[in-house]
C-alpha positions in Angstrom: 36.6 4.4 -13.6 34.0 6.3 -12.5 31.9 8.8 -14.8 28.4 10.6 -15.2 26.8 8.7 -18.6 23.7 10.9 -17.7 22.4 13.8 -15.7 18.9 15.6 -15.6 16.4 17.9 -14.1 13.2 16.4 -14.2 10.9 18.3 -12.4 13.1 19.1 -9.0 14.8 16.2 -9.1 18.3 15.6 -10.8 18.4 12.0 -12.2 21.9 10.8 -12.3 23.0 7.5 -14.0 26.9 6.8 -13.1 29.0 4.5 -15.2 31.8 3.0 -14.3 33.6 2.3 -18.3 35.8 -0.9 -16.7 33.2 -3.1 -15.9 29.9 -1.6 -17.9 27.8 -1.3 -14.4 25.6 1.8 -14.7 23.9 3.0 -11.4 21.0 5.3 -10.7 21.2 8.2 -8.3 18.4 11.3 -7.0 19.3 14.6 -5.4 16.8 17.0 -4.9 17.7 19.6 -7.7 18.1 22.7 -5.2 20.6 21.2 -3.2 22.9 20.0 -6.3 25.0 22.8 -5.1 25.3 21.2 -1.5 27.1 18.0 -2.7 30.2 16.8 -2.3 33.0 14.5 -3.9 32.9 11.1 -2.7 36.4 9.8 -1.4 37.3 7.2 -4.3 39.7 5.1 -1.9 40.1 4.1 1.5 43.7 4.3 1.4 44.2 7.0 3.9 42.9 5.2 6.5 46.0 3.7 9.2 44.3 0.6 9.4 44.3 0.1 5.1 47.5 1.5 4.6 48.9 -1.6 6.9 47.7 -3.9 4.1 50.1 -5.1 1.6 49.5 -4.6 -2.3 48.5 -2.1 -4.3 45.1 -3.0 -4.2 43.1 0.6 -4.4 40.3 -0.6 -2.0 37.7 1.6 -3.7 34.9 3.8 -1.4 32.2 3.8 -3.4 32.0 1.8 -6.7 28.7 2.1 -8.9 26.5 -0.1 -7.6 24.1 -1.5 -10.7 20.8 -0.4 -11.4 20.3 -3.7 -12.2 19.7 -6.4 -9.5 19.1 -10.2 -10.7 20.2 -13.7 -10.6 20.3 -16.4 -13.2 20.8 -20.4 -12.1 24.4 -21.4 -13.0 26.0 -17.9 -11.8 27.8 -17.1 -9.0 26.4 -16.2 -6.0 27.1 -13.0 -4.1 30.4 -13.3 -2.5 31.2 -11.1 1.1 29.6 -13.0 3.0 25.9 -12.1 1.6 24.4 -15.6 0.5 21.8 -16.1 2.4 21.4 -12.7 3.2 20.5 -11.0 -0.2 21.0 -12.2 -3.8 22.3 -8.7 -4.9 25.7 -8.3 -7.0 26.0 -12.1 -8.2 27.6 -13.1 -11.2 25.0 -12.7 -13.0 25.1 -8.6 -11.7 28.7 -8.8 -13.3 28.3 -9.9 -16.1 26.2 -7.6 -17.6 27.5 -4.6 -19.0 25.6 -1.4 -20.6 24.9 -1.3 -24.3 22.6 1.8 -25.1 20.7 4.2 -23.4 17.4 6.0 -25.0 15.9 9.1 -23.6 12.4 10.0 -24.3 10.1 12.8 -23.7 8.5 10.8 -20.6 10.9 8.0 -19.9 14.5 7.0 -19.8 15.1 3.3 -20.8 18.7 1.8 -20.1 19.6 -1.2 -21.7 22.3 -3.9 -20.8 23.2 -7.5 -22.1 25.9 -9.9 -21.7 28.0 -12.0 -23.7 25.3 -15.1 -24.4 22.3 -12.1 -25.6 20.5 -12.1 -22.7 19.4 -8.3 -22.1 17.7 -6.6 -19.7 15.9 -3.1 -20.0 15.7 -0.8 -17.2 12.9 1.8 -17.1 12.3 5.0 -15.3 8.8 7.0 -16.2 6.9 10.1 -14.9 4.6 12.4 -16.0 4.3 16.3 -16.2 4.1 17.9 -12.8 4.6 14.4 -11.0 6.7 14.8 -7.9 7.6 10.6 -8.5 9.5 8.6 -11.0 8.2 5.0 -12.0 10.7 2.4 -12.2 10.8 -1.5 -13.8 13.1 -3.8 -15.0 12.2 -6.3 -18.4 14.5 -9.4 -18.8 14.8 -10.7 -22.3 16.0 -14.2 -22.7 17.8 -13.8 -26.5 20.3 -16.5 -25.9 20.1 -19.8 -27.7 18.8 -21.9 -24.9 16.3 -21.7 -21.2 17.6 -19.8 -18.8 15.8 -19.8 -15.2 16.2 -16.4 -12.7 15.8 -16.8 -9.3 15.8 -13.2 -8.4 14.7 -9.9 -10.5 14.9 -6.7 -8.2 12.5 -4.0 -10.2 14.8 -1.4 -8.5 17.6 -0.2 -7.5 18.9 2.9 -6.0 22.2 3.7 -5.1 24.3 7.4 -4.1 22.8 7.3 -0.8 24.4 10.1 0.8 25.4 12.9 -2.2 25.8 15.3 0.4 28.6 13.3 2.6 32.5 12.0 1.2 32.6 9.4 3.4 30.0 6.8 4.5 27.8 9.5 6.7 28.5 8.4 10.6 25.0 8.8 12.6 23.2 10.6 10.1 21.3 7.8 8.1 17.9 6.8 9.5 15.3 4.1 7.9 11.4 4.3 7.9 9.3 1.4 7.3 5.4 0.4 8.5 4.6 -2.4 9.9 1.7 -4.4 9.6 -0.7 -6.6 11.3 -4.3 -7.3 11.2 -6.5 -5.0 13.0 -3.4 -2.8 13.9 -2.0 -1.5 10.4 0.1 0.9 9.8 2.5 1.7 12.7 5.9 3.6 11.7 9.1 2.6 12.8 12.5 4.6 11.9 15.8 3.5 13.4 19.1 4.7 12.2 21.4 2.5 9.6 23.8 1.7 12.5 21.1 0.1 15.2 20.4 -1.7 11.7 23.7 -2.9 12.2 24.3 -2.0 8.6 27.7 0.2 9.1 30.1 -0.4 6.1 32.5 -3.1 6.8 35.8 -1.3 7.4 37.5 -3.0 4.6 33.9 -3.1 1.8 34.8 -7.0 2.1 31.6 -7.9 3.9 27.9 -6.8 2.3 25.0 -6.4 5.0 21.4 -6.4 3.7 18.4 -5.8 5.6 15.7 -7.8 3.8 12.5 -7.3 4.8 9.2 -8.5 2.9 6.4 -11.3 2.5 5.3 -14.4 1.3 1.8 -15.1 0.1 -1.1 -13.1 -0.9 -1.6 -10.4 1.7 0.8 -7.9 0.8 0.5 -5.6 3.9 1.0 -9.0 6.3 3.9 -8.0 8.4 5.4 -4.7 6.3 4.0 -2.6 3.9 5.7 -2.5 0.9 7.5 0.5 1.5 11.3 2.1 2.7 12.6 5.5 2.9 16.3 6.5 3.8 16.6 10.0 5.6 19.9 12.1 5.9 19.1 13.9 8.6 21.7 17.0 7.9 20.8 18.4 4.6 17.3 17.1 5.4 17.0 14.6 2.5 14.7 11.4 2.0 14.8 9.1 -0.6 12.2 6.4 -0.8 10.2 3.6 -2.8 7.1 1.8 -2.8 5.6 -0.8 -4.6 2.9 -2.3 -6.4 2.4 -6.1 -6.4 -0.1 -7.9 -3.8 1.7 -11.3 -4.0 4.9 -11.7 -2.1 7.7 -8.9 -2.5 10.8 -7.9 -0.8 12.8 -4.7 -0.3 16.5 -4.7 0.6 18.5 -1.7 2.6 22.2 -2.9 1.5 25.4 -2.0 2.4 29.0 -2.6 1.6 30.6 0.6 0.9 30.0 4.2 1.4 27.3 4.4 0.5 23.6 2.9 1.0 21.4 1.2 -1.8 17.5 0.6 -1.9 16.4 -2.0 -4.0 12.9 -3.8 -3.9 10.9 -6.2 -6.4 9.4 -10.0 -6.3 10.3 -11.9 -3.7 13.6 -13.6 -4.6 14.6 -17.6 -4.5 16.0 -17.1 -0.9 13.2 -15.3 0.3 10.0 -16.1 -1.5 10.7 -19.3 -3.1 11.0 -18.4 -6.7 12.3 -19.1 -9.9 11.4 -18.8 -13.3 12.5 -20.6 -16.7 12.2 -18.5 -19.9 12.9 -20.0 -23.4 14.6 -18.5 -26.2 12.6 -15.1 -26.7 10.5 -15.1 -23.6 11.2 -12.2 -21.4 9.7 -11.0 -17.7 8.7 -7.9 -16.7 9.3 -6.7 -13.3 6.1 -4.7 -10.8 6.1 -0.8 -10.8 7.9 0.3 -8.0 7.6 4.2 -7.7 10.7 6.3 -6.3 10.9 9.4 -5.1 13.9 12.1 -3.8 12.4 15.3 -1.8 14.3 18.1 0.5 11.7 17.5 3.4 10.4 15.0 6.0 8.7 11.5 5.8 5.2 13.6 4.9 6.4 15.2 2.1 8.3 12.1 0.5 4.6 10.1 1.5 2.5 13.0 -0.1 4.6 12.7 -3.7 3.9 8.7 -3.7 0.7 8.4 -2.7 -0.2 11.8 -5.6 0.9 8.5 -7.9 -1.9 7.3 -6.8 -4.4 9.6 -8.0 -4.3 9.2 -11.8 -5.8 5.6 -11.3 -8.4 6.1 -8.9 -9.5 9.3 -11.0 -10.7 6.8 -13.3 -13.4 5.4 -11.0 -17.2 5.5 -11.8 -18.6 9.3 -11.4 -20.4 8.7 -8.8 -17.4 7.7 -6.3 -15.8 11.3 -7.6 -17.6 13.2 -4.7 -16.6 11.0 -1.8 -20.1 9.7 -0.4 -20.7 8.4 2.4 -21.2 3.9 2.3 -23.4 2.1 5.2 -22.5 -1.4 5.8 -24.7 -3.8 7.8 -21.8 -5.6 8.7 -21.9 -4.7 12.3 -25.6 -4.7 12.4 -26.6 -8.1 11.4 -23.2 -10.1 12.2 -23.2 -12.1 9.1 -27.0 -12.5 9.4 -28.6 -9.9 6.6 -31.9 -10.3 5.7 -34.7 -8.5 3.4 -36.6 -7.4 6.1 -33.3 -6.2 8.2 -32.0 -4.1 5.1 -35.3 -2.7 4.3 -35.6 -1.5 8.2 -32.3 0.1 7.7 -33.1 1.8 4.4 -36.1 3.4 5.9 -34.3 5.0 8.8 -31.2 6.0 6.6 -33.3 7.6 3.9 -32.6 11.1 3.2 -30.0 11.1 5.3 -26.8 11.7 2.6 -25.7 8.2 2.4 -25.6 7.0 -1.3 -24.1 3.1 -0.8 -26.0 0.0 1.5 -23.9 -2.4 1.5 -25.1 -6.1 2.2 -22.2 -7.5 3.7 -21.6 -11.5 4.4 -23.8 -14.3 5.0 -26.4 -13.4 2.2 -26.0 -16.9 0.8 -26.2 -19.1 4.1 -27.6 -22.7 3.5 -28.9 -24.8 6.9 -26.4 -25.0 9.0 -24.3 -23.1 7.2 -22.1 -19.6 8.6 -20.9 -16.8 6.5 -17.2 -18.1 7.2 -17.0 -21.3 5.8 -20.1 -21.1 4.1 -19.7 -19.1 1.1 -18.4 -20.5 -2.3 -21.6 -21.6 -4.4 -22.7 -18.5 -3.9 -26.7 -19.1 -4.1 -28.4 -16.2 -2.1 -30.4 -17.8 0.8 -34.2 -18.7 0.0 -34.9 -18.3 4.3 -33.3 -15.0 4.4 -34.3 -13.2 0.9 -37.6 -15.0 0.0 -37.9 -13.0 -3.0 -34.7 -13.2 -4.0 -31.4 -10.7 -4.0 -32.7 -8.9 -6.9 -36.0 -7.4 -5.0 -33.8 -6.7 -1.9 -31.1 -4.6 -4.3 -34.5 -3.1 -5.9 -36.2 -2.5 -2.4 -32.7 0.0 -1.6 -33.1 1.2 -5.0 -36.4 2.3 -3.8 -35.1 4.6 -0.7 -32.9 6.1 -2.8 -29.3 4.1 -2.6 -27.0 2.2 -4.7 -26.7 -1.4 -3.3 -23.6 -3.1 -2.8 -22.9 -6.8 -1.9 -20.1 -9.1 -0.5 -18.2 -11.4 -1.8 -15.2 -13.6 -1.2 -15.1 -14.6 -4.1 -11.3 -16.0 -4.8 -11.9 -18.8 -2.3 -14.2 -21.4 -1.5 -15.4 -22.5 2.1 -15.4 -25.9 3.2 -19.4 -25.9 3.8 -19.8 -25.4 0.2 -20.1 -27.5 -2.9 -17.9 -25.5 -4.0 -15.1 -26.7 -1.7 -14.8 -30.4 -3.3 -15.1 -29.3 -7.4 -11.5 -31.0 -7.8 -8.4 -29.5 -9.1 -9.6 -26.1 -9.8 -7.6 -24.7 -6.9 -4.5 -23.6 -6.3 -2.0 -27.1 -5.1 0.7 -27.6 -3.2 2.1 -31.2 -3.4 -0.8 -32.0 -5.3 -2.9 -31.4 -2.8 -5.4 -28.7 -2.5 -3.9 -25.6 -0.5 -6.5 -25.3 2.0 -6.0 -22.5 5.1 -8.7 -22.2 8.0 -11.1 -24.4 6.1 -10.7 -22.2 2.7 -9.2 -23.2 -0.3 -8.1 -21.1 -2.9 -9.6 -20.8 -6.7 -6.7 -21.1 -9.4 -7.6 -17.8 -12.0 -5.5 -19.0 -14.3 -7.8 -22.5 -15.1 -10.7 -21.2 -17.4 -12.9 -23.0 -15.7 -12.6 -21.4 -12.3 -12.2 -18.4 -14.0 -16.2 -18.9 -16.2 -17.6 -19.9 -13.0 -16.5 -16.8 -10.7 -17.9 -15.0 -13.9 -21.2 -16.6 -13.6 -21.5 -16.4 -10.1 -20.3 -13.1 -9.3 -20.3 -10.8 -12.5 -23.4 -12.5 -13.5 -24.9 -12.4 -10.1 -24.1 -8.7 -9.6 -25.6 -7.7 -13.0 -28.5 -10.2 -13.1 -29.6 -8.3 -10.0 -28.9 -4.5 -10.5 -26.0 -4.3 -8.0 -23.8 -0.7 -7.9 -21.7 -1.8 -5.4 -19.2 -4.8 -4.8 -17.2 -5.3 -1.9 -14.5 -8.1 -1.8 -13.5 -9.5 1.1 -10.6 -11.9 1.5 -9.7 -13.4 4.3 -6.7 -15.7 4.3 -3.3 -16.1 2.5 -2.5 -18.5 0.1 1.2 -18.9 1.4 4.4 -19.3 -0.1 3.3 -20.3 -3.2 1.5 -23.8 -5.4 2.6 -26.1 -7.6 4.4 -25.2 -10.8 7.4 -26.6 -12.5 9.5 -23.8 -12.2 9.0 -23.1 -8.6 6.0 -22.6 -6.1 7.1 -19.0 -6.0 6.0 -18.5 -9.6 2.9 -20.3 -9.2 2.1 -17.5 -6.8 3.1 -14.7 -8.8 0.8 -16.4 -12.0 -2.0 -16.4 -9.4 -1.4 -12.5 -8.9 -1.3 -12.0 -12.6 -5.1 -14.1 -12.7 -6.3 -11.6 -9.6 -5.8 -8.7 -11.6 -7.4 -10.1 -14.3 -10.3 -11.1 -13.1 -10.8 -7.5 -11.3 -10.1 -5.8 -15.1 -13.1 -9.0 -15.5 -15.4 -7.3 -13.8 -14.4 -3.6 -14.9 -14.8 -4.6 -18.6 -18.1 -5.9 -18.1 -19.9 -3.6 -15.3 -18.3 0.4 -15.8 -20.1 1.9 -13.6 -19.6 -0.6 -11.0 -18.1 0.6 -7.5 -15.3 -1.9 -6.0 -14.7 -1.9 -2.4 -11.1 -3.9 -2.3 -11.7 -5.3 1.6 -8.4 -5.2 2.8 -9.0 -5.4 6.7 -9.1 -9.2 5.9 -6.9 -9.5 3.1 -4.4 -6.6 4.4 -4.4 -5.5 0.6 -3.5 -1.8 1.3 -0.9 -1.6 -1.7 -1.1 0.6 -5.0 -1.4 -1.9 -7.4 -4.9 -3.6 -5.8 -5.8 0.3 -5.1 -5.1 1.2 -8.6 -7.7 -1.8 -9.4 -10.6 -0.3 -7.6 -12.6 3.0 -5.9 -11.5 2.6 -2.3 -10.5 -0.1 0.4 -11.7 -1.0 3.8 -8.1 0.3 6.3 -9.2 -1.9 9.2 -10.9 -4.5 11.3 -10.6 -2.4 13.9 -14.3 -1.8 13.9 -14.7 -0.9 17.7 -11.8 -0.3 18.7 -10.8 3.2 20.3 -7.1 2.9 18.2 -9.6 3.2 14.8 -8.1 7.0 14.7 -4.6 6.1 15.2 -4.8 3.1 12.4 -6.5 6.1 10.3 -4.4 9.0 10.7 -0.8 6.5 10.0 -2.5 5.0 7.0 -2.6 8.6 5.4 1.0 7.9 5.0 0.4 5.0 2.3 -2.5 5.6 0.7 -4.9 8.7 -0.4 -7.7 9.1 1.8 -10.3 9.4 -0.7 -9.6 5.7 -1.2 -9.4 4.9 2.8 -12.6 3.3 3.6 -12.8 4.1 7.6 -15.8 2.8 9.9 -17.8 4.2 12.3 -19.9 1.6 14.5 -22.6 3.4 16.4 -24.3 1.4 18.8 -27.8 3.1 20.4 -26.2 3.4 24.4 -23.2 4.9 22.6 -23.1 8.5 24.5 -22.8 12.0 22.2 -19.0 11.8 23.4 -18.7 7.9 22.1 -20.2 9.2 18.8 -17.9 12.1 18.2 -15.2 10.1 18.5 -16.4 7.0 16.2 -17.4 10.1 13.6 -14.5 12.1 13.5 -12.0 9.1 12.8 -14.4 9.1 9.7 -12.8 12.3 8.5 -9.4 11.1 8.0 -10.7 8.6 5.3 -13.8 7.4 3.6 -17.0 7.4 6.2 -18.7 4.0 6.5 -21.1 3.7 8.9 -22.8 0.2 10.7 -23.7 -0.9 13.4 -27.4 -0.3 15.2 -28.5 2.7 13.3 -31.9 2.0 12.9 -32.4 1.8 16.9 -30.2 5.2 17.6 -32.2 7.9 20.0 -33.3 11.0 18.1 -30.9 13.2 19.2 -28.3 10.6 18.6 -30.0 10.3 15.1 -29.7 13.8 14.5 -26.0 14.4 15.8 -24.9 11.2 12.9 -26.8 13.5 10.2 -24.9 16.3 11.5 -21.8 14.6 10.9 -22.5 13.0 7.4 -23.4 16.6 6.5 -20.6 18.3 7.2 -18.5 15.4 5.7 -19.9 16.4 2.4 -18.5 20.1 3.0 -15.2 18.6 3.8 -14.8 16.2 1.1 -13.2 18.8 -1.0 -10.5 18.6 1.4 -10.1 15.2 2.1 -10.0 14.5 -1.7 -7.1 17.0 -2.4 -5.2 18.3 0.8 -1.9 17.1 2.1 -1.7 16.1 5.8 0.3 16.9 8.9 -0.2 14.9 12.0 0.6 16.1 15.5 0.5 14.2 18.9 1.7 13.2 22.3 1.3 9.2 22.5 1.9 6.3 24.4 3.2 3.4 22.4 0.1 1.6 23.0 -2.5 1.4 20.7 -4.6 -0.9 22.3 -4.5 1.3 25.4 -4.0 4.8 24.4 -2.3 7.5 26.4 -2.4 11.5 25.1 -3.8 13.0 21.9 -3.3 13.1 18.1 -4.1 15.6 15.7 -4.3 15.4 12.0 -4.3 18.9 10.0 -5.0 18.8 6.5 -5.0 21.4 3.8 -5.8 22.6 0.7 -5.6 26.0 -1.4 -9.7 27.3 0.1 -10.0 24.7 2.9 -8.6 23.1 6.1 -9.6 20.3 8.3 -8.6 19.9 12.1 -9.5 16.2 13.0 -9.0 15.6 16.9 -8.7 12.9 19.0 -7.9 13.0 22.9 -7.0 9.5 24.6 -6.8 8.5 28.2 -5.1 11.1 30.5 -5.5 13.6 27.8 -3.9 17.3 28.9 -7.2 20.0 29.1 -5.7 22.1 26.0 -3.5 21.6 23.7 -1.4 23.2 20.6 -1.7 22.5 17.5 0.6 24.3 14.5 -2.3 26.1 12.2 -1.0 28.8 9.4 -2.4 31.7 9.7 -5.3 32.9 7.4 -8.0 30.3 8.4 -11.4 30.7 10.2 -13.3 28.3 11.9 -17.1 27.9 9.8 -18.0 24.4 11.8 -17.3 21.8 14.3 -18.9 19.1 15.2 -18.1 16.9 18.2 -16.6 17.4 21.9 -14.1 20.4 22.6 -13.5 23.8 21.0 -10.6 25.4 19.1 -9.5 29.2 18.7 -6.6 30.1 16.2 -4.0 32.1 17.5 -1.5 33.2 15.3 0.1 30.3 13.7 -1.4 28.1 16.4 -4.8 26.9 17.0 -5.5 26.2 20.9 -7.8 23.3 21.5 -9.7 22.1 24.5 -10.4 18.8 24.9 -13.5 17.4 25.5 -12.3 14.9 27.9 -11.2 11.3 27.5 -11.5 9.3 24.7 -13.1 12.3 22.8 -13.6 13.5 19.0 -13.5 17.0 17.3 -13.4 17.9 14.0 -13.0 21.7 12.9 -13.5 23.0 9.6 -11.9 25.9 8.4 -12.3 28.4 4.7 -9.5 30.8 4.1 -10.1 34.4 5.5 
């Protein structure tokens, strides 16, 4: 028996928990709260159909039963039946048998509570905040029977109801977005519609179909970000999720009546190796996931979650708060820095607006040594700083920067000393994990912990560095030894990254954290919620660096999207345009041969880093819209993108024309803007609600900055 336990505006969203008073599931549903009126009644029976009504019984074959808000599994239950084991761990016995007890509603949060017949109890949590366009959303499990109990799966989310605006189960209307992931190639959107999914609705609900995507290890973005959006394309609806936790995570599209349920959280027994025993009293609590409901497209559903963003990285040192522009010697030096390199560099990048030098790896080669499986004991190198790390960070003091430095600092390469200091790393079979000639150090032994404190909060302070950029550049796997499960050894790892990042925090305020996730493909909210920005690439010289930039906009804020410019001195004006405008849909980082540039190169990159500091209002605060004619390569780009981004006084046009690039193009500008700089190859001239751009010819870069009239 299906009825409405509770039903709210918040914001312009209606939150909608269904209850169905037989079997004590409660569900959680979103509508966009202007189109409440555009619902409809959802058939409750399938009886009707010719090819039901041939089936004996009286059984009512229901349409569209609540589907529980919350999604777990406890050893010793049942296991999904229709078909699913294997597939997804969703509506087990241990679903069943918990019924809802009590629901509290407070001024910022909702908090449902449910138990079952031994005490256990869950709590299921949904949070915003005034004039948030997003709802948080966990799940706590509270072991109050008498004895251990051990889950092996606990979703953080569900979301069910998907479509309101459709009685039946919504034939060819239903499409999916997700981003995929790899390195040096981030990013890239793919929708396909719930039937080439192959995730129809049985025609009798006695199968379930899941599409469970996610991944194991400690590179969250390694394959799929952690993200998924449903879209009814009629009433022009999207409901989506992302969420926060850089170990290994899964999200589930499932399906096995009418209608179509989201549901995402750690990565479950089947999928990510992992269980976990609680005593009597002990209880888990599940990552944030953030949902969101919005009568628009993918952009406006992507602008509302990555706005969640924002209250985290507000918190970030003062000086990060105007968006300035970071050199990195990275493409310079090649892992081969040095105190006479870095001081050359200073010199020619003084008074030129950028406020961070970066000192980037190989700082503590020894011999033979490389930066790659070098690093570990991390004891700056006598041959390449003879006076030390301290008088280089004071010698770009000097000049007028902050100094940053690299570090890798949450594994240990096999050149080290480091590498052999016994079982502080993470195991697997009692043996060191060890990836690529890295192994991996376990944050939660104290030892580990004080020496990474020493070494790199010590270090840091010890020699006046502003700056910390931290690489990492392998994944730990499916998970290390633990006695409930390798899975959970993982996820207690995660819980020691974080800590050791609020480490560093605690003890150095104003320091500026670069989280380097071109390596560790770390592009999620909870490692950006843990520092000022992140590196979006690897893709340092590549001519898809615009196309990575413009799709990450999607996931994360831009203020926090670390992009790079490498600018080499036979780069031509053209070459640097484009390197310098991709710059504008992000963070700008420069590196590469800087210090060697021609003059009027020289003067065109100052150009550029000026006018980045008029548009950072912009970048910091506007919502974009991209626009573009592509061919599906990225590594060989046909056609031209545009990215247009506004805000209330200001608007930024970046453009990028590929190979085979049409001589003018047309991009959709509101009216009311004027053109008060460019910089780079081609020109643009609003027309109406249009602004006409020519290109500057293949594999060329424009940006255009506009004020209100």
């Amino acid at each position: 028996m299906r009825e409405i336990l509770f039903s709210r505006i918040i914001g312009d969203t209606l939150v909608r928990y269904p209850l169905d008073s037989v079997s004590g599931m409660v569900g959680l549903e979103l509508i966009p709260a202007s189109l409440t009126g555009e619902t409809v009644p959802a058939r409750e029976s399938l009886r009707g159909e010719a090819f039901m009504d041939v089936l004996p019984g009286d059984d009512p074959w229901p349409a569209r039963p609540v589907e529980s808000l919350l999604q777990l599994k406890l050893v010793g239950d049942s296991y999904p039946g229709a078909f699913a084991q294997g597939h997804t761990m969703r509506n087990s016995g241990s679903v069943a048998a918990f019924r809802y007890e009590s629901q509290e509603v407070r001024e910022n949060a909702i908090i449902t509570r449910l138990s079952r017949a031994d005490g256990c109890r869950a709590e299921h949590r949904l949070a915003w905040s005034s004039g948030d366009g997003a709802f948080t959303v966990n799940t706590v499990f509270i072991n109050g029977s008498g004895g251990p109990v051990t889950l092996e799966m606990l979703a953080s989310f569900s979301l069910g109801g998907i479509t309101p605006f459709h009685e039946a189960d919504a034939e060819g209307r239903l499409k999916v977005h997700r981003f995929r992931s790899v390195w040096s190639a981030e990013g890239r959107h793919e929708c396909r519609s719930i039937e080439e999914l192959h995730l129809e609705r049985s025609w009798s609900g006695a199968g379930a179909f899941s599409e469970r995507f996610g991944q194991l290890g400690t590179m969250p973005v390694r394959r799929w970000f952690p993200f998924v959006a449903v879209e009814d394309t009629v009433p022009g609806v999207i409901w989506g999720a992302q969420l926060a936790w850089a170990g290994s995570w899964q999200m589930e599209i499932f399906r096995q009546h009418d209608d179509v349920c989201l549901s995402g959280g750690l990565a479950d027994r089947e999928l990510g190796h992992w269980m976990k025993t609680l005593q009597p009293g002990e209880s888990l609590t599940s990552p944030i996931a953030t949902l969101a409901c919005v009568h628009g497209d993918l952009d406006a559903l992507c602008d509302r979650l990555t706005a969640m963003q924002d209250a985290a990285v507000n918190l970030q040192p003062e000086v990060e708060q105007d968006l300035p522009v970071i050199f990195n010697e990275w493409c310079t030096t090649w892992g081969d820095p040095s105190h006479e390199k870095l001081s050359a560099l200073a010199d020619r990048l003084e008074g030129s607006g950028v406020r961070y030098l970066v000192i980037d790896a190989g700082w503590y080669k020894q011999g033979d040594a490389d930066w790659s499986s070098g690093h570990g004991d991390w004891i700056p190198s006598e041959q390449l700083f003879p006076n030390g790390l301290a008088a280089a960070a004071q010698a770009i003091r000097e000049r007028g920067f902050i100094p940053g430095l690299w570090f890798e600092m949450e594994t240990v390469g096999s050149q080290s000393t480091a590498f052999f200091l016994g079982k502080h790393f993470l195991m697997r079979d009692d043996i060191p994990v060890t990836v690529r000639e890295r192994r991996f150090w376990d944050l939660n032994d104290p030892a580990a912990v004080d020496y990474l404190t020493d070494k790199v909060i010590g270090l840091l302070e010890r020699c006046g560095f502003g700056y910390l950029k931290v690489d990492y550049n392998e994944t730990a796997g499916l998970g290390c030894d633990h006695p409930d499960s390798q899975g959970e050894g993982l996820r207690l790892q995660i819980e020691g990254t974080y800590r050791f990042f609020q480490r560093i925090r605690q003890r150095l305020p104003h320091l500026v954290i670069e989280n380097c996730s071109s390596g560790g493909h770390r592009l999620e909210p909870s490692m950006l919620a843990l520092t000022a920005m992140s590196s979006f690439s690897d893709a340092h010289e590549l001519v898809e660096i615009p196309l990575i930039a413009a799709n990450l906009q999607r996931l994360l804020l831009p203020r926090q999207n670390q992009i790079w410019a490498v600018l080499h001195p036979h780069d031509s004006l053209q070459r640097l345009a484009y390197s310098l405008a991709a710059t504008f849909l992000g963070r700008m980082c420069l590196s590469g041969g800087i210090e060697k540039l021609p003059e009027a190169s020289w003067r065109f990159v100052r150009e550029a880093i000026a006018l980045y500091a008029k548009a950072a209002p912009v970048i910091k605060y506007g919502r974009s819209r991209k626009f573009c004619e592509m061919s599906e390569s990225w590594r060989h780009p046909k056609g031209w993108q545009a990215v247009v981004r506004t805000s209330a006084d200001q608007a930024l046009v970046v453009f990028h024309a590929f190979a085979e690039a049409p001589s003018e193009i047309s991009i959709p500008l509101s009216e009311g803007w004027k053109v008060i700089e460019t910089l780079g190859h081609g020109s643009a001239v609003a027309a109406g609600d249009q602004l006409m751009v020519r290109t500057g010819g293949d594999f060329s870069g424009a940006v255009f900055l506009f004020k209100r009239r």
